[in-house]
C-alpha positions as CSV (number, residue, x, y, z in Angstrom):
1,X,-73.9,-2.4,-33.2
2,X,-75.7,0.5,-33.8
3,X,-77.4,1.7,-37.0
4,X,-75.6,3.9,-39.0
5,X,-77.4,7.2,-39.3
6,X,-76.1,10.4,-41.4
7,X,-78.1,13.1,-39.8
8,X,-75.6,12.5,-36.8
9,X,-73.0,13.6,-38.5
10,X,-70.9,16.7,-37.4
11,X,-71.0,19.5,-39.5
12,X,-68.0,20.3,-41.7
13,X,-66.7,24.1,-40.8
14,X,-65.6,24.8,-44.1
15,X,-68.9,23.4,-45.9
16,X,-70.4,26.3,-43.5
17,X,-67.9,28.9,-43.9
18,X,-68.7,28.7,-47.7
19,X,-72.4,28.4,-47.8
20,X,-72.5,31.7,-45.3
21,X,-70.7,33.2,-47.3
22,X,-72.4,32.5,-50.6
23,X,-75.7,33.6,-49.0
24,X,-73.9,36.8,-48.0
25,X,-73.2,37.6,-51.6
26,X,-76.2,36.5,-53.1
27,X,-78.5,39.0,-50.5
28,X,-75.8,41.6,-51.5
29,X,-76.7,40.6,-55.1
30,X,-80.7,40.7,-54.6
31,X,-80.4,43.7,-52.7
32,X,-78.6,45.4,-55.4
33,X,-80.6,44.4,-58.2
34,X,-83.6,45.3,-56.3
35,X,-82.5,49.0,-56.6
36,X,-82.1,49.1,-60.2
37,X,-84.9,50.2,-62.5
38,X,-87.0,47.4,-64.6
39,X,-84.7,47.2,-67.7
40,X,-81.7,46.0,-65.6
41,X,-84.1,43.5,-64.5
42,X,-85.0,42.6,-68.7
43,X,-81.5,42.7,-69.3
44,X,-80.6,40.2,-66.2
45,X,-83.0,37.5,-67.2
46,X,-82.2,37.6,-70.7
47,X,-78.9,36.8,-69.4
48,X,-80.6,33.8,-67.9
49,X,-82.1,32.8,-70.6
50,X,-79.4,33.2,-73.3
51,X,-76.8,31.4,-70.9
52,X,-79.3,28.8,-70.4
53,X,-79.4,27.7,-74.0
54,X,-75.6,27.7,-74.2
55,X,-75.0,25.9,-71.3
């Protein structure tokens, strides 16, 4: 018997698909923001902030 080890595991395709994905839109996202001027930045985490307090 051999020991059961979960690094050995294949990959899920769709668990991929998605995280590819997700970093797709977030280095859109970054990319974007990076472009605007400093108050979009103020404004963006105060968004943080106030969602952080309600959630």
């Amino acid at each position: 018997m051999t020991k059961y080890d979960p690094y050995d595991e294949v990959r899920n395709e769709k668990a991929d698909a998605a995280a590819s994905e997700w970093r797709e839109t977030s280095s859109r996202f970054w990319r974007y923001l990076r472009t605007r001027p400093a108050e979009c930045w103020g404004f963006f985490v105060a968004g943080l902030i106030v969602g952080g307090m309600f959630f």
